[in-house]
C-alpha positions in Angstrom: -11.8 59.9 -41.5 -13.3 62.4 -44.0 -13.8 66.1 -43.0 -17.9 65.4 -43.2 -17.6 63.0 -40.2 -15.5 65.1 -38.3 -17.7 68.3 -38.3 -20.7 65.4 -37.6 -22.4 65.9 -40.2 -26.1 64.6 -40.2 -26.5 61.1 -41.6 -30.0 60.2 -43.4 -30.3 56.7 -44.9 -33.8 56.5 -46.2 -34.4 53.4 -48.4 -31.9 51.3 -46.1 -27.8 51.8 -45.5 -25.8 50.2 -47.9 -21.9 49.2 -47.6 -20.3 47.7 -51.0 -16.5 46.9 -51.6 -15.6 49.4 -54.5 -13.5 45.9 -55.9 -17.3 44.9 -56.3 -18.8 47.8 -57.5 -20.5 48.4 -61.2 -22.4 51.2 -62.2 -25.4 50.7 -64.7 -26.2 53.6 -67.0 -29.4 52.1 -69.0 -32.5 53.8 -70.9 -32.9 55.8 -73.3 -29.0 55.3 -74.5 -27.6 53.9 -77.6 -25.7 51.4 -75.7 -26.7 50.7 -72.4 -23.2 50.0 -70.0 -21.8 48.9 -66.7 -18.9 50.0 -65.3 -16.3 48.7 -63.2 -14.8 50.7 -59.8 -11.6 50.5 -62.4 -13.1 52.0 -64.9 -14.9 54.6 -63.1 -11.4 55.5 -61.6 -9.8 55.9 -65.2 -12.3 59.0 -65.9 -11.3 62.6 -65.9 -11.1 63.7 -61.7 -11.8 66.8 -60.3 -12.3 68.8 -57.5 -15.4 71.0 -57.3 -16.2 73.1 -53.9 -19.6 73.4 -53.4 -22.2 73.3 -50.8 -24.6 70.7 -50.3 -27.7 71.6 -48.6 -30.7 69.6 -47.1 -34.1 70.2 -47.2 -34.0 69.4 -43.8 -32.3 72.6 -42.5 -29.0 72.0 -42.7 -26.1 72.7 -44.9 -22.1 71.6 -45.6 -19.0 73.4 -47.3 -16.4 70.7 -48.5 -14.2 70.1 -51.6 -16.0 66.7 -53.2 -13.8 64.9 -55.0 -14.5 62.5 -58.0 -16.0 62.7 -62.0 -18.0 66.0 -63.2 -21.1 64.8 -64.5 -20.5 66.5 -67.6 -17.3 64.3 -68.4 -19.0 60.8 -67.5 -22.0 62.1 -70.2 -18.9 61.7 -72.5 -18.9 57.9 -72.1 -22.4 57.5 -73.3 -24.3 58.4 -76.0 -28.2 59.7 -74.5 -31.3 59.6 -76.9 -31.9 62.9 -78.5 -35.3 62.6 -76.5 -34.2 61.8 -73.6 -35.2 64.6 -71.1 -34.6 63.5 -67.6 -32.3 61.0 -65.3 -33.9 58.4 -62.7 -30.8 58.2 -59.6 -31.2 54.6 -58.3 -29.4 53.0 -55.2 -27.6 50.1 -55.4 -29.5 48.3 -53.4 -33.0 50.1 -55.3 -34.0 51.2 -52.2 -33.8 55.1 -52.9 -34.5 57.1 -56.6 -35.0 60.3 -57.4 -34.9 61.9 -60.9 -33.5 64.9 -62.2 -33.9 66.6 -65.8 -31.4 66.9 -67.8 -31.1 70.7 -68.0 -30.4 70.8 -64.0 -27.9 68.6 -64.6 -26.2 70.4 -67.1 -24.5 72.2 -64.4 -20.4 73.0 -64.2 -20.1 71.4 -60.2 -22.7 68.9 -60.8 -20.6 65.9 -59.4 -20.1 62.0 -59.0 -18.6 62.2 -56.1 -16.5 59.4 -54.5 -14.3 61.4 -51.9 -14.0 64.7 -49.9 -10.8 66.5 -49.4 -8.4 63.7 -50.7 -10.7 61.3 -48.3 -12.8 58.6 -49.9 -16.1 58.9 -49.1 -17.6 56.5 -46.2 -20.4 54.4 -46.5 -22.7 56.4 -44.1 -22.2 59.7 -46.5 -22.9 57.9 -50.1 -19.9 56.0 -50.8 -18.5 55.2 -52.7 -20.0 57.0 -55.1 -23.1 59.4 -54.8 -24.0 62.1 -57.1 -23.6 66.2 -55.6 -26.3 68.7 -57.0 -25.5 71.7 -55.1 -28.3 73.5 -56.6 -30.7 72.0 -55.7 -31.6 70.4 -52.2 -29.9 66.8 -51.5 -32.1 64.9 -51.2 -31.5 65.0 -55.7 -28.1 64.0 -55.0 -28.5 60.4 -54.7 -26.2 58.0 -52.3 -24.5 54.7 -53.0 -25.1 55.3 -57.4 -26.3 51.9 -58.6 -27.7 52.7 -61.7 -28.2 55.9 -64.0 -31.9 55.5 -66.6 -32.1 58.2 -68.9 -35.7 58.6 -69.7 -37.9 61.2 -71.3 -40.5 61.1 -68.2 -40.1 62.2 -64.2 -40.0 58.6 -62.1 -41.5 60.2 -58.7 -38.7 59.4 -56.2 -38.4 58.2 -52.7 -38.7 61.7 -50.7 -41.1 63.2 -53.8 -43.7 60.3 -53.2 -43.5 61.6 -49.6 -44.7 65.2 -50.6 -40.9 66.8 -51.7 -41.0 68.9 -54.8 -40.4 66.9 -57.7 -37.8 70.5 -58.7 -36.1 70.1 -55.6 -35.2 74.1 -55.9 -33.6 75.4 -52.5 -35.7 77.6 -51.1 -35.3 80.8 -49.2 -35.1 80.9 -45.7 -32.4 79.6 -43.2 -30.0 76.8 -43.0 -27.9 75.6 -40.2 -24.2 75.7 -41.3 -22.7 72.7 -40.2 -19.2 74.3 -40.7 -19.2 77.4 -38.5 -22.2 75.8 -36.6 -24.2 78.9 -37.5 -27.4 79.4 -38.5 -27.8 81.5 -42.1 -30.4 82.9 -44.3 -30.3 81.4 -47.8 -31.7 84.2 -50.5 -33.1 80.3 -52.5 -31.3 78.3 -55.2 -27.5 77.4 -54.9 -25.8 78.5 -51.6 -23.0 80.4 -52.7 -22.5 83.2 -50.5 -20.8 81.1 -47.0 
């Protein structure tokens, strides 16, 4: 059981809950790439690994510490080579049920993450996994669950929660969050949550 189910974290599933078997998994990266590619659980696994610690922090109020494991963004960009003109990135569920996009220069981010576990834990199906993406600067509903497929395009696709009136930036703003870890209730000065 990872740490994020035992401190009961809050559990959204908009576009549907998926569950896949990681010995079934592929991940699509397509668009505006030289070579568009899908790749294997196997593969995914034989990537750099890191740790990053870094806060993730909804829209919605609340807000978790943890130590995400799995691939910085910046080292799976070095399995594919994106258009020069390619500005932005379309998230897509497996199941398509959920999208959101990102640009390119948010991304471009040192704890951006693909995450597929949480303190040496692998991450359960009701939190993303097994692989989701972790934007901590931004709010998370940018940090798409259960990764299908990756489209690099030169355009914003609206997204689920944006066609439902959330900021296509997805910019934290100031105000308060509930920390999930302490169970305490914080003011947040906007952007990445870095002070608790």
């Amino acid at each position: 059981m990872s740490v994020l189910k035992r401190l009961n974290v809050p559990v959204f599933k908009a576009g549907g809950m998926i569950s896949v078997d990681p010995s079934e998994y592929t991940l699509a990266s397509i668009g505006m790439v030289k070579e568009e590619k899908r790749f294997t659980w196997k593969e995914l696994e034989g990537l750099p690994r890191t740790t990053v610690n870094a806060r993730l922090t909804s829209v919605s109020g609340w807000s978790v510490r943890a130590d995400w494991d799995g691939i910085l963004w910046r080292d799976f960009l070095n399995t594919i080579a994106v258009e020069p003109a390619a500005s932005h990135v379309v998230f897509v569920s497996i199941n398509e049920g959920y999208r959101t996009t990102v640009s390119l220069t948010d991304l471009d981010h040192p704890r951006v993450l693909m995450a597929t576990g949480v303190r040496g834990e692998p991450l359960e199906t009701e939190y993303g996994g097994p692989l989701r993406m972790v934007i901590p600067h931004l709010y998370g509903y940018k940090s798409c669950k259960w990764l299908g497929t990756i489209q690099f395009t030169d355009h914003v696709v609206t997204g689920y929660w944006e066609a439902r009136g959330y900021t296509e930036s997805g910019i934290i703003e100031p105000g308060f969050t509930l920390d999930v870890n302490t169970n305490n209730r914080r003011e947040i000065p906007g952007g990445e949550v870095t002070d608790f």
